[in-house]
C-alpha positions in Angstrom: 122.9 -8.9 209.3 124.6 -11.9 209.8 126.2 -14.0 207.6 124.5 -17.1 208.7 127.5 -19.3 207.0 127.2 -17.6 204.0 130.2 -17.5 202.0 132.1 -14.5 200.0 131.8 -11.8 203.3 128.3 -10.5 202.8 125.0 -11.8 204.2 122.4 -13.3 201.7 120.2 -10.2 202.0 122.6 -7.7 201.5 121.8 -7.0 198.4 118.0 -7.0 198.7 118.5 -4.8 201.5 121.3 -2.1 199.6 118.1 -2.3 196.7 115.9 -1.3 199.4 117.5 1.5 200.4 118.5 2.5 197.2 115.3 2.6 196.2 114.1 4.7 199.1 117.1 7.1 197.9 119.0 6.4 201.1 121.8 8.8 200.8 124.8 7.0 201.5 125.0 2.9 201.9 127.7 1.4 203.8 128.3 -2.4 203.7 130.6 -4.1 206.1 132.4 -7.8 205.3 131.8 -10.8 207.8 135.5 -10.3 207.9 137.3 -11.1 204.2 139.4 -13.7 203.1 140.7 -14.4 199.3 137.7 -16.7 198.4 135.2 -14.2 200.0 135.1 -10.7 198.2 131.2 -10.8 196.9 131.4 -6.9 198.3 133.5 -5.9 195.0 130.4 -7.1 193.0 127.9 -5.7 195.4 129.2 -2.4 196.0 130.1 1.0 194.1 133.4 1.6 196.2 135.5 -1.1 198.0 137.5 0.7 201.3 139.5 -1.8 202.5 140.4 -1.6 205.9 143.9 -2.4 207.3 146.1 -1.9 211.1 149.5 -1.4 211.3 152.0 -4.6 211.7 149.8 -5.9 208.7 152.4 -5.3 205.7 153.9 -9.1 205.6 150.3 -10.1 204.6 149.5 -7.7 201.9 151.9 -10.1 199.4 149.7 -13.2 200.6 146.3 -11.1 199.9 147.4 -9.5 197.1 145.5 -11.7 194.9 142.5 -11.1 196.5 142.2 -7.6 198.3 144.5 -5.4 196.6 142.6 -6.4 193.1 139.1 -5.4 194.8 139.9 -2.6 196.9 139.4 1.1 195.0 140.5 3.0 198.5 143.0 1.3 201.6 142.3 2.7 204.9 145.4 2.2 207.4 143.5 3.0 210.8 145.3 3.0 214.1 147.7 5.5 212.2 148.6 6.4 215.4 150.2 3.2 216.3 153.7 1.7 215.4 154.4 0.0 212.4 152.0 2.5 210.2 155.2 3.7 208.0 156.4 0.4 206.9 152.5 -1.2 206.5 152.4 1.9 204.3 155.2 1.2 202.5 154.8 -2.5 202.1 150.9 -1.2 201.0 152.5 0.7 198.2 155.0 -1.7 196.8 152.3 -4.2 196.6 150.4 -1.2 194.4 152.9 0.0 192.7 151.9 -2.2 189.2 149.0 -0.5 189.0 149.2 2.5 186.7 148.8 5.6 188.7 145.2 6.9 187.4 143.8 3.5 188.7 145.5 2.8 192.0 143.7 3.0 195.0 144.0 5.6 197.7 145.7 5.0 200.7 144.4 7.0 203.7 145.4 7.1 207.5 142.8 7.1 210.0 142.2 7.1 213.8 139.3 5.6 214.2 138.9 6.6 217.9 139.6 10.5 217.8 138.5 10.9 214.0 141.7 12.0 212.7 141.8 11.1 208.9 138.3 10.7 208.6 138.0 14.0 206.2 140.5 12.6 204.1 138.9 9.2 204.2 135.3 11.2 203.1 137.1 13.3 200.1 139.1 10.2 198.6 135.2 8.5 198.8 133.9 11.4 196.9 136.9 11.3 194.3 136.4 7.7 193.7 133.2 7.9 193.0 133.4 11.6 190.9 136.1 9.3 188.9 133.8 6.2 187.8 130.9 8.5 187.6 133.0 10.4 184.7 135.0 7.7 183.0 131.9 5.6 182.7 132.8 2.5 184.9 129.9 3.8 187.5 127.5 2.2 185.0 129.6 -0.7 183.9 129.6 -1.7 188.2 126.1 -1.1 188.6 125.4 -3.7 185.4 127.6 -6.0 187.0 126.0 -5.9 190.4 122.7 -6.7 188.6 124.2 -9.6 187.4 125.5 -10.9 189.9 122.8 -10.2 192.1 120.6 -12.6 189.3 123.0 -15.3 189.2 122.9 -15.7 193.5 119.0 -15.7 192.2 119.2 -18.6 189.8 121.9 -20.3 191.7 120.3 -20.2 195.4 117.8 -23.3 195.2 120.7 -25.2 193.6 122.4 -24.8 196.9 
């Protein structure tokens, strides 16, 4: 779907549209950003897991973002692990983390997209994530939120 100038990263049917195939008991739904900036991370109220996707060469960023992706993101995915630059975006990733008590810090995974290396790994830190706030509760707490939020787009769309 496209965005259609829609801000926050997600299209204005998204949601209706994760409902619907929810609600056909769609196994799995995945929700790509119109690309994400600090002022457009709707996904982290729309979603029950936020991957956040990053390349190599991307570590003197994750200071300027950390305000906005590294509080949103439940699991980092460095893909083009193959390329140079992964060790230090990796270590730049985990210095920017590191405040965040261990239990709740995101995974960091390392993926090649084009030969599907990491992509097991990427599937089981999915499956913890979710095992995790499915246990502790916060499964719930997310999916009230999303209702929420999904009701105040609702009341605030004509206004618009």
């Amino acid at each position: 779907m496209a965005s259609r100038g829609q801000l926050g990263g997600l299209a204005v049917a998204t949601r209706s549209a994760r409902r619907l195939l929810e609600a056909c008991n769609w196994p799995l739904v995945l929700i790509e950003t119109v690309g994400v900036g600090q002022v457009e991370l709707d996904v982290a109220s729309t979603t029950d897991t936020v991957v956040v996707v990053l390349n190599p060469g991307w570590g003197d960023e994750v200071q300027a973002n950390k305000a906005g992706l590294m509080e949103v993101a439940d699991i980092f995915v460095i893909n083009k692990a193959d390329k140079a630059g992964l060790q230090a975006t990796r270590r730049d990733l985990e210095g920017a983390l590191a405040a965040i008590p261990q239990e709740r810090r995101p995974a960091i995974v390392e993926t090649v997209a084009t030969d599907g290396r990491g992509a097991a790994d990427l599937w089981a830190a999915i499956a913890a994530h979710r095992h995790r706030i499915t246990a502790s509760g916060e499964l719930s707490k997310r999916r009230d939120e999303q209702r929420r939020a999904e009701l105040r787009g609702v009341m605030e769309a004509p206004l618009e």
